[in-house]
C-alpha positions as CSV (number, residue, x, y, z in Angstrom):
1,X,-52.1,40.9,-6.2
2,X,-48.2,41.0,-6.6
3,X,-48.6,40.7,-10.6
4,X,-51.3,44.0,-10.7
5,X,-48.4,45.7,-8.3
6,X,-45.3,45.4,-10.4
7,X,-46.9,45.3,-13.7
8,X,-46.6,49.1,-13.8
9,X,-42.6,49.0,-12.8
10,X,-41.9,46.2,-15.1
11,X,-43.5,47.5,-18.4
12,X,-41.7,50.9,-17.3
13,X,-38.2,49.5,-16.7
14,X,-38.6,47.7,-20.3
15,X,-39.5,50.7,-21.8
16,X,-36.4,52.6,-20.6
17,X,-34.4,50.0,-22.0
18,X,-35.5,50.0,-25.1
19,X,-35.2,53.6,-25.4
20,X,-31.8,53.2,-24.4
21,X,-30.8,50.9,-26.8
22,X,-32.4,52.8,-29.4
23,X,-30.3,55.7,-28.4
24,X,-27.3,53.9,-28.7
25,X,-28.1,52.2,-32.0
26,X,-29.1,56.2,-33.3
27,X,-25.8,57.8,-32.2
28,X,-23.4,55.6,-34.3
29,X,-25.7,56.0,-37.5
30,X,-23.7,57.8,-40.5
31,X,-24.4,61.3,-41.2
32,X,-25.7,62.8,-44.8
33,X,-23.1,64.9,-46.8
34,X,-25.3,66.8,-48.9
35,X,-23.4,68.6,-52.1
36,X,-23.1,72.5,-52.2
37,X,-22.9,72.3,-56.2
38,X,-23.9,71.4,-59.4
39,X,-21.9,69.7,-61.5
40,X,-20.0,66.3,-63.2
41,X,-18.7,64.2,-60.5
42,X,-14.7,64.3,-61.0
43,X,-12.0,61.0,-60.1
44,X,-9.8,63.8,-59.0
45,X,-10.9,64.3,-54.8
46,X,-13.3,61.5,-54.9
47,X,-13.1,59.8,-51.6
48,X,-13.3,56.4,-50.4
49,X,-15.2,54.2,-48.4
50,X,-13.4,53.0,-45.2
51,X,-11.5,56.9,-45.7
52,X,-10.8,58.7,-42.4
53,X,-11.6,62.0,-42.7
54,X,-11.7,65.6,-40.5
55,X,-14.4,68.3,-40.8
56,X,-12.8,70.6,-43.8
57,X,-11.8,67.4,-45.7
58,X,-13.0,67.8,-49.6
59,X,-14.8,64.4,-50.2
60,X,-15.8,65.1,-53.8
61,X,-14.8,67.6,-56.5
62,X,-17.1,68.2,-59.7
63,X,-16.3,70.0,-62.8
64,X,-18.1,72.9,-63.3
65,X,-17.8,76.4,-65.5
66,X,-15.1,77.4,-63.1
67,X,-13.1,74.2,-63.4
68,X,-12.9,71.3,-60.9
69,X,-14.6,73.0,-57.5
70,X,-15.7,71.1,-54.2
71,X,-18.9,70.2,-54.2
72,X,-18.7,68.6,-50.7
73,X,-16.7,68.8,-47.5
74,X,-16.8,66.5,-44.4
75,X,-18.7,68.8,-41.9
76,X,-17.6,65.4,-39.1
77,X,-14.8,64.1,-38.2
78,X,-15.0,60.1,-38.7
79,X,-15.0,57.4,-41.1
80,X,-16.5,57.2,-44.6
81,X,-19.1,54.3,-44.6
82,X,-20.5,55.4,-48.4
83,X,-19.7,57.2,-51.1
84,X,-23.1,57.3,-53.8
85,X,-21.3,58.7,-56.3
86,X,-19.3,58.0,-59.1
87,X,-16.9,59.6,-61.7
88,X,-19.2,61.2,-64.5
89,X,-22.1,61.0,-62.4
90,X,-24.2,64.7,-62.6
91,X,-25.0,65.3,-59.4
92,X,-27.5,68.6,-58.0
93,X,-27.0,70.9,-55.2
94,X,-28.8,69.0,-52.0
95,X,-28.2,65.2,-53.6
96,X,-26.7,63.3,-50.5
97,X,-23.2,61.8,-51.6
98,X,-21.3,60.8,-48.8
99,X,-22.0,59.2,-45.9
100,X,-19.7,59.6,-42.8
101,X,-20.0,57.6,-39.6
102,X,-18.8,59.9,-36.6
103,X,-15.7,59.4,-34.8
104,X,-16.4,58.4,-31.2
């Protein structure tokens, strides 16, 4: 009798915490920087891994018709945890090339 009476509770209270640490785990995950343009990936305003960075910070330039031209900024505030890119890489508008992990 007593296992058919808590059985309910017990399965539910493991549930919600495993939902919480899957929450947890989720909110400290890094967040895509997707580039805006087209271009060659320049040394110049190439950032870092291990970078702090604000939203507005340029995280990499590429050379395009116009000259050297943002192709991403940090739309975060946080740490860089990747940078995919390299100098001389050709990169497309939409490729993901940085990834930030938000400041807490």
């Amino acid at each position: 009798m007593f296992r058919t009476k808590y059985t309910g509770i017990l399965v539910l209270i493991i549930l919600i915490c495993a939902a919480t640490v899957a929450w947890a785990t989720a909110s400290g995950s890094a967040v895509d920087q997707k580039g805006v343009l087209a271009g060659r990936v320049l040394a110049d305003g190439l950032t870092v891994s291990g970078a702090a960075v604000h939203e507005g910070d340029t995280l990499v330039q590429v050379d395009t018709i116009a000259g050297p031209v943002s192709a991403v900024r940090a739309n975060i505030d946080g740490q860089v945890k990747e940078v995919l890119v390299k100098p001389g890489d050709v990169v497309k508008i939409g490729d993901v090339l940085v990834r930030i992990e938000p400041a807490r």
